[in-house]
DRENDO-1510 file (C-alpha; in Angstrom, 1 decimal, always signed):
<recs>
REC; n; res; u; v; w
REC; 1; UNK; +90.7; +181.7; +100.6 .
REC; 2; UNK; +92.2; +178.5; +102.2 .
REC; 3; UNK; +93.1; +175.6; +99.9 .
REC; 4; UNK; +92.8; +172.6; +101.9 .
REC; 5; UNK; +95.0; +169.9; +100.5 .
REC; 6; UNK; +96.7; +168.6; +103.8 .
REC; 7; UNK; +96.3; +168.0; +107.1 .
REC; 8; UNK; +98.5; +170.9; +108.1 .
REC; 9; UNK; +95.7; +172.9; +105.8 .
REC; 10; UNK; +93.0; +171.8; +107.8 .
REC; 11; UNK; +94.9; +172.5; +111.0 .
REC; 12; UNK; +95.1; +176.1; +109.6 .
REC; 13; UNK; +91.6; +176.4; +109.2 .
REC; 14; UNK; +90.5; +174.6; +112.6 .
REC; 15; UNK; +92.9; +177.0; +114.6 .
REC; 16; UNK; +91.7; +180.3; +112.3 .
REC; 17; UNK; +87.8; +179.2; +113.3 .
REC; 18; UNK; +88.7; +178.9; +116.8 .
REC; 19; UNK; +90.1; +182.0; +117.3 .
REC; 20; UNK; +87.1; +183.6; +115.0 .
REC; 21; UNK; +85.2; +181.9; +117.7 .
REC; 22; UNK; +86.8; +182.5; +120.8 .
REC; 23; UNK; +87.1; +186.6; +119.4 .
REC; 24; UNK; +83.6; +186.6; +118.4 .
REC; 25; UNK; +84.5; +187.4; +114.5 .
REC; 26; UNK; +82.5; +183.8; +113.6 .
REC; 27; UNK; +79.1; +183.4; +115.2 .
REC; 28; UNK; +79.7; +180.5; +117.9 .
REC; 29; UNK; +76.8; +178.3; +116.4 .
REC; 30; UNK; +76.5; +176.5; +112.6 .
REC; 31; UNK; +79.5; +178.2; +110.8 .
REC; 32; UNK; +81.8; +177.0; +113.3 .
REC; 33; UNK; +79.9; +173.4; +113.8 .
REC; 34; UNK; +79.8; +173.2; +110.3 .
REC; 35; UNK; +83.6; +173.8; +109.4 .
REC; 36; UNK; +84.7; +171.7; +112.4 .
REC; 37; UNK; +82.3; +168.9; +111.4 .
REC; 38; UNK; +83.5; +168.9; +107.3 .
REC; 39; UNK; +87.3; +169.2; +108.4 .
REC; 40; UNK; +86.7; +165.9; +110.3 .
REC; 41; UNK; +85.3; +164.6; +107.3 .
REC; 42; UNK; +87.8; +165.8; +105.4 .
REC; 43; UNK; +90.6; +164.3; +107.9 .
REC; 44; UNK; +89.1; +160.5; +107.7 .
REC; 45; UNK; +88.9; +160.4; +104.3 .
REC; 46; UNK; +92.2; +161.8; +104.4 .
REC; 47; UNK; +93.5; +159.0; +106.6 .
REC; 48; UNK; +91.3; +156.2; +104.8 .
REC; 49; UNK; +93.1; +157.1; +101.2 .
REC; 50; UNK; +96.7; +157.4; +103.2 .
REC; 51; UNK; +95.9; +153.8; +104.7 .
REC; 52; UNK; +94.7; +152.4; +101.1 .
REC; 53; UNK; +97.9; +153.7; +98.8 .
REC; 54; UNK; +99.8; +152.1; +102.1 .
REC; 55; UNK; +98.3; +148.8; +101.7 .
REC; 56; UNK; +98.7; +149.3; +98.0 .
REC; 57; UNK; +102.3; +149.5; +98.5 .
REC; 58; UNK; +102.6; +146.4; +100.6 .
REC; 59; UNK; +100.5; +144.2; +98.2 .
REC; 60; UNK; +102.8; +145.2; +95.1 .
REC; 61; UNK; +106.2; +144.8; +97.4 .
REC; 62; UNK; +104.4; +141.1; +98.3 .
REC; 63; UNK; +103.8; +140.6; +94.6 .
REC; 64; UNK; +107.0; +141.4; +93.8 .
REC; 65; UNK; +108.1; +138.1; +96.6 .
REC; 66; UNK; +106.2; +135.6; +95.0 .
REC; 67; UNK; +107.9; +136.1; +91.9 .
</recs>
């Protein structure tokens, strides 16, 4: 099984499905829609939490100037 805890994870798993696909091991229909549609997901939420602790950062290191 295939932890996915990065996007280098999900790239993993994308590029697995799409050769299950392309050699007919995963039907070409909702498995493969459905893993390609929750790795998307799983991406923007991915990049929204990245572009919060960012802002995060910038706040405190803005704090930290007022002072």
């Amino acid at each position: 099984a295939l932890t996915l805890e990065s996007p280098d994870d999900i790239k993993r798993l994308l590029a697995d499905t799409i050769n299950g696909v392309w050699t007919g091991k995963i039907p070409a229909n909702q498995p493969a829609n459905t893993i390609g549609f929750l790795a998307r997901c799983w991406i923007d939420i991915h990049e929204a939490m990245e572009f919060e602790e960012r802002m995060d950062a910038m706040e405190k290191k803005l704090e930290k100037l007022k002072v």
